[in-house]
Structures are given as C-alpha cells and as structure tokens.
C-alpha positions in Angstrom: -17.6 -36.3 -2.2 -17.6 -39.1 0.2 -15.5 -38.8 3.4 -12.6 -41.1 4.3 -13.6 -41.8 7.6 -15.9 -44.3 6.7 -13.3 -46.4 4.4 -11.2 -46.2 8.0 -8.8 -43.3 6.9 -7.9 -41.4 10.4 -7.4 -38.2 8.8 -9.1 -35.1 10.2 -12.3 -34.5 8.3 -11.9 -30.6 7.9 -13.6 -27.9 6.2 -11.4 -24.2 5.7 -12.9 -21.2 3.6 -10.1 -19.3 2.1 -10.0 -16.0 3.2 -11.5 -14.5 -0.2 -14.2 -17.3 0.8 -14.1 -18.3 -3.1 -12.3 -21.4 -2.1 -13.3 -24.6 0.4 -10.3 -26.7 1.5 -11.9 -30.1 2.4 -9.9 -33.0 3.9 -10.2 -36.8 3.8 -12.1 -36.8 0.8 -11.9 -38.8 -2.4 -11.9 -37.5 -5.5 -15.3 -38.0 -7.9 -14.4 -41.1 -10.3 -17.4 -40.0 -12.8 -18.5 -36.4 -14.0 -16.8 -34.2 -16.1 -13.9 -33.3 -13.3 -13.1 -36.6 -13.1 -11.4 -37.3 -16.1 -9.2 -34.3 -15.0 -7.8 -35.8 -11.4 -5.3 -38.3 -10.8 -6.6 -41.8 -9.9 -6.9 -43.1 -6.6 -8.0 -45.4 -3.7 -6.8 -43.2 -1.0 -8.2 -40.1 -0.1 -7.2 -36.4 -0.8 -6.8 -32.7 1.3 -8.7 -31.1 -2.1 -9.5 -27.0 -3.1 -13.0 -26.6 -4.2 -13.8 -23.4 -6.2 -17.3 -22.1 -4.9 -18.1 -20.9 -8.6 -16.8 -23.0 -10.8 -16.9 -26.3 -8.5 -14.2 -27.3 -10.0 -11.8 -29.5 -7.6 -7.8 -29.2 -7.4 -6.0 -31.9 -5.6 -3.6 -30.5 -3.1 -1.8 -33.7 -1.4 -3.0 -37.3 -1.3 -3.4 -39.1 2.3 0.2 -41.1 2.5 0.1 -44.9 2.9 0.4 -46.5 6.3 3.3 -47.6 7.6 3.8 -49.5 11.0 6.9 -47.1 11.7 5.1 -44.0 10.4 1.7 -43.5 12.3 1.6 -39.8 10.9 -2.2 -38.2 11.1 -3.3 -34.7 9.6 -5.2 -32.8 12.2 -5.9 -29.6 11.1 -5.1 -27.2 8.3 -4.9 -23.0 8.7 -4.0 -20.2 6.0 -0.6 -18.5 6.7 -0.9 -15.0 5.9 -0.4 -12.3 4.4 0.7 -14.9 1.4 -2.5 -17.3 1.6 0.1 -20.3 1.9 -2.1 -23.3 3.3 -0.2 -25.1 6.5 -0.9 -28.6 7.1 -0.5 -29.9 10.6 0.1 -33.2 11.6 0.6 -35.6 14.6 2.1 -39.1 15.2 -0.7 -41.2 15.9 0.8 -43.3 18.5 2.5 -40.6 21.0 0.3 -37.5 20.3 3.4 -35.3 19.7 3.0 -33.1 16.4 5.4 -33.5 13.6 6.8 -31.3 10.8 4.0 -29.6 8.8 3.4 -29.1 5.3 2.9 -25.7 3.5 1.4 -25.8 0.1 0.7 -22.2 -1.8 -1.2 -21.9 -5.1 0.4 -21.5 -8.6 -1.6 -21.1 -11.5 -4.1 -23.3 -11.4 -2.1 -25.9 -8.8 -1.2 -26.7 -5.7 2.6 -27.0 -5.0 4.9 -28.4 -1.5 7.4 -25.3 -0.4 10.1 -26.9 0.6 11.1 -24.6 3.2 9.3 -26.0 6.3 10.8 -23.4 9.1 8.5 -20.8 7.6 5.4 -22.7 8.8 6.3 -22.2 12.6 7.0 -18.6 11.7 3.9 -17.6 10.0 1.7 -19.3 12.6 1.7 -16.4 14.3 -0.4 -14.1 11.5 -2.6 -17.3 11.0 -6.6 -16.8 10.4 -7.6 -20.0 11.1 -11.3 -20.5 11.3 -13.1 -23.3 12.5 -16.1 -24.5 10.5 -18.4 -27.6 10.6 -20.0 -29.7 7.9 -22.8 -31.3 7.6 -25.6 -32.3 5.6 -28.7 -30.7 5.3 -32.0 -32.4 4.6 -35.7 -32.4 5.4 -38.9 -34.3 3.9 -39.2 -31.3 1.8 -35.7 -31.0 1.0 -32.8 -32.7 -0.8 -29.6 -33.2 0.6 -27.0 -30.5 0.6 -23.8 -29.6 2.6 -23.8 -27.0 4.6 -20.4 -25.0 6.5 -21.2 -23.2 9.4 -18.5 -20.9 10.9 -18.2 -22.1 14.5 -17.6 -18.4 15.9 -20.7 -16.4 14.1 -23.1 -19.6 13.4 -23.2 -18.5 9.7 -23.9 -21.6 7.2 -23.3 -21.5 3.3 -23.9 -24.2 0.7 -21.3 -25.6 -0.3 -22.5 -28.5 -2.5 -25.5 -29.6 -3.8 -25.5 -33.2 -5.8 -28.8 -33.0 -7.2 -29.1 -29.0 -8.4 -31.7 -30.0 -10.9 -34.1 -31.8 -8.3 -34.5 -28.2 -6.9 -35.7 -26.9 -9.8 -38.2 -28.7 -11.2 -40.8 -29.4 -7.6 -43.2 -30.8 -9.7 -41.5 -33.4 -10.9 -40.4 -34.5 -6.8 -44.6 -34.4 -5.9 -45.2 -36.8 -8.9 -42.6 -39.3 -8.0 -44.2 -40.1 -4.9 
C-alpha cells in the first residue's frame, strides 16, 4: 500500500503489531483501489491509519487522515495499544507549536473499528501501555522480489509483512526465463 508521505501527507508513517501479533496497524497509508478488498473499503484520496490481519490480509479502515485546515495544523505522531483492553490510542500534535493535543482511542468491535468517546481514559491507561517501536522497510535483492519487512527496534527481529507479488516466488523458473 503506498505511503502518504510521498503525496505530502505529514502524518507519521508507523507500523504497530498488536499484542497477539495477528494484527499490523499501519499509518499514512491509502487504501488499495483494485483487488478483491477494494471493493470492500470506503473511497478515498486521503490516506488512512488501517488494521492489517497477518492471515487473512484482509484490511480494516480505522480513521481517515482529516483535511487541512489553516486554523487546525493537527499531525498524528504515534499510535500505542492501551492495555489490558487492547484499545488502540492515537496521539497527535499541532503542527505549528509542537504541543500535543487530545488523542483518539479506537477499540475493535466485531469486525470494525469504532471512536470511544471518552477521551480522559487515554491519559489514564497510558500508564499500562506496550508500545513497541518497529521499522518498515522494503526488502529486495537481484535475487529477490520486493517485500516489506517490520523489524522490532528493541530485539532486531523482522517478519514479512506483505508480499505484492506471492506468485513470482513460486515459480523461479519463470523469473530466469524473463531475463
């Protein structure tokens, strides 16, 4: 899914495993217009703080990127699990003085993602937070497709997360004819 820093969106770019690790929260990402999710998911130019099940790959909007507005220079920054109710806490900061601004919780019902609207529990559960950092990146060779990796900033540990091509992989004959 392509990032929204390139399109100029000033969103964090930030990848969090869920504490089960079956689910990656990604942010400032836009959701796929073609495949067979994609009829599925709202439409939109803007991009999205997104759940992606490890399994199924399947992708569940959680809360689109707001519009711009010159009087509201709002920016996510990071994002963090509330426990011991795997609540997801989004943190934000106004862009022009640096000072952080009310955050967001979201939990999980069913199969969506819904605001609590009680946002004094956010400061009070970020005390039991398990916030791990992770990088992404993507992970390619001459003898290698593309694929993106997370790797766990405090034990160096990478997992696939996505790979766009999962056929190519399987059939290496096919790559040594093409060239």
């Amino acid at each position: 899914m392509p990032n929204g820093e390139n399109a100029g969106f000033g969103d964090a770019s930030t990848a969090l495993w869920s504490p089960d690790e079956s689910t990656v929260i990604l942010t400032n990402t836009f959701l796929p217009s073609e495949g067979s999710s994609a009829s599925e998911l709202p439409k939109s130019k803007r991009p999205w703080v997104v759940a992606v099940d490890v399994a199924s790959r399947k992708i569940t909007p959680i809360k689109e990127t707001p519009i711009r507005k010159e009087d509201a220079l709002i920016e996510l920054t990071s994002l963090e699990w509330q426990m011991p109710n795997r609540k997801l806490a989004l943190r934000y900061v106004d862009e022009r003085t640096g000072i952080p601004v009310e955050s967001e919780l979201f939990e999980k019902e069913n199969a969506a993602w819904k605001t609590i609207a009680e946002p004094g529990t956010i400061q009070a559960a970020a005390k039991t937070s398990t916030a791990r950092k992770f990088s992404v990146a993507i992970h390619e060779s001459l003898n290698e497709p593309p694929v993106l990796i997370a790797t766990d900033a405090a034990t160096g540990e990478s997992k696939k997360i996505w790979d766009p091509n999962p056929n190519f992989a399987a059939n290496p004959a096919r790559r040594s004819h093409d060239l």
